[in-house]
C-alpha positions as CSV (number, residue, x, y, z in Angstrom):
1,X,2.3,-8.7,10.0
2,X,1.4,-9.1,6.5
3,X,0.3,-6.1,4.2
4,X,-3.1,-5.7,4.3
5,X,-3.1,-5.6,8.3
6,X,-0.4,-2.8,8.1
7,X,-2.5,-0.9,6.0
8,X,-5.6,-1.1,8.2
9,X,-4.2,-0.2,10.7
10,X,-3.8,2.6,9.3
11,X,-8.1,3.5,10.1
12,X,-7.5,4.3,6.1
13,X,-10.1,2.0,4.0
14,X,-8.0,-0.7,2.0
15,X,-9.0,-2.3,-0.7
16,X,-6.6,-5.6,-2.5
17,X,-5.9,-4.8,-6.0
18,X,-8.7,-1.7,-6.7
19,X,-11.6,0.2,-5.2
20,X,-14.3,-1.1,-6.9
21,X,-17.5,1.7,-7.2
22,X,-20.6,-0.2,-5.8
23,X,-23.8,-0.3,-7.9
24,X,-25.3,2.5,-6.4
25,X,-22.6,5.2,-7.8
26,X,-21.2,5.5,-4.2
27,X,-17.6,7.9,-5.1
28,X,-14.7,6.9,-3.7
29,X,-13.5,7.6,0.2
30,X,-11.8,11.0,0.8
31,X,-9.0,8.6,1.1
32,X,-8.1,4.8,0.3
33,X,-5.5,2.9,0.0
34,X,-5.1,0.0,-2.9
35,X,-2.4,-2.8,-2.7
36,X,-1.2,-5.7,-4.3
37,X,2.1,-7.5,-3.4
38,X,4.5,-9.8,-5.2
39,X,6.5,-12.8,-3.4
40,X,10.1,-13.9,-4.3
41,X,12.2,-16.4,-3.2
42,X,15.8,-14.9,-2.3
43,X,17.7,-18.2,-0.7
44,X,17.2,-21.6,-1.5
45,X,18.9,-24.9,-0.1
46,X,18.9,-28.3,-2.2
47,X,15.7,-29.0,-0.2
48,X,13.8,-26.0,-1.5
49,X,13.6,-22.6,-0.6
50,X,14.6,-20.6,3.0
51,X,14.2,-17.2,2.4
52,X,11.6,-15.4,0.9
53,X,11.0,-11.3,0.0
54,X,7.6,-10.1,0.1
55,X,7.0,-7.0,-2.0
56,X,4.4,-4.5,-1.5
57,X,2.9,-2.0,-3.9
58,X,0.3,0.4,-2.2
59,X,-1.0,3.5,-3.9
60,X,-2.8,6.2,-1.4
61,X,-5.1,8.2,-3.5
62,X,-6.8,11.3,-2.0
63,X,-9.6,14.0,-3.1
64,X,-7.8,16.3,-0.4
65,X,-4.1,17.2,1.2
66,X,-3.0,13.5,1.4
67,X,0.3,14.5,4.0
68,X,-1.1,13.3,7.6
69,X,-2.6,10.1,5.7
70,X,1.2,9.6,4.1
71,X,2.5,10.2,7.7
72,X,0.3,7.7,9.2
73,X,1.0,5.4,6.5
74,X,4.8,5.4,6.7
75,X,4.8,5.1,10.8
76,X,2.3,2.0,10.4
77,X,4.8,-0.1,8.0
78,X,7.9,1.0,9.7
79,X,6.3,0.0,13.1
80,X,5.9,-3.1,11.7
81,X,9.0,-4.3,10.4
82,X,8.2,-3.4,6.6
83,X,11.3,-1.6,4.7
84,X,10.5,1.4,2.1
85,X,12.2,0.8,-1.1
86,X,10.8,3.9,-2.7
87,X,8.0,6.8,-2.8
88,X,6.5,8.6,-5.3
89,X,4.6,11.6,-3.7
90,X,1.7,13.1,-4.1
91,X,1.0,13.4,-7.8
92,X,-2.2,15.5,-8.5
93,X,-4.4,13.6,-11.3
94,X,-6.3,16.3,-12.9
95,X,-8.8,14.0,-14.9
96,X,-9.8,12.4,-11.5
97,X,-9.1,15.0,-9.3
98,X,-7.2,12.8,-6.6
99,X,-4.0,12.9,-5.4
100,X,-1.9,9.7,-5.7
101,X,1.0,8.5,-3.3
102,X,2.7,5.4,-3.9
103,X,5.4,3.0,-2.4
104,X,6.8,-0.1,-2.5
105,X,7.9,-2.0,0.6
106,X,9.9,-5.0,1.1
107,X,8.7,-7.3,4.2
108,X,10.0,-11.1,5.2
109,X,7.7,-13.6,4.7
């Protein structure tokens, strides 16, 4: 399953890339998730490539205790075959007043 359906999965709002404020000054979900994701080829054969690792960078930022979102973020990627090279938890930005999670997982695409 690629990313983006993980992460939906999730009941979380997900957003590629940013969250984007709409026109009418709407602020942000209590929580959201934001993700990009990078694609590299890890075996090749003289007729191209045969294995590639798909990366996946996801930041969870929340206005409020960000721990059961975190939990159901982790069980969705594990449950779907997604590794987790690293997290960085819960990070309190004061200037925005969110907290910020973020990992990187490593699928098969």
């Amino acid at each position: 399953m690629d990313m983006d359906g993980v992460l939906s999965a999730t009941g979380i709002p997900t957003y590629p890339g940013a969250w984007i404020p709409p026109h009418d000054g709407a602020i942000p979900p209590a929580h959201y998730i934001v993700y990009t994701y990078m694609r590299t080829p890890v075996q090749a054969a003289d007729d191209g490539v045969t294995i590639t690792d798909t990366y996946a960078y996801a930041n969870l930022w929340s206005r409020e205790s960000p721990m059961q979102a975190v939990e159901a973020i982790r069980a969705a990627a594990m449950a779907a075959g997604w590794g987790i090279v690293d997290e960085r938890g819960a990070e309190y930005d004061d200037g925005g007043k969110m907290y910020r999670t973020s990992w990187t997982f490593v699928g098969w695409g």
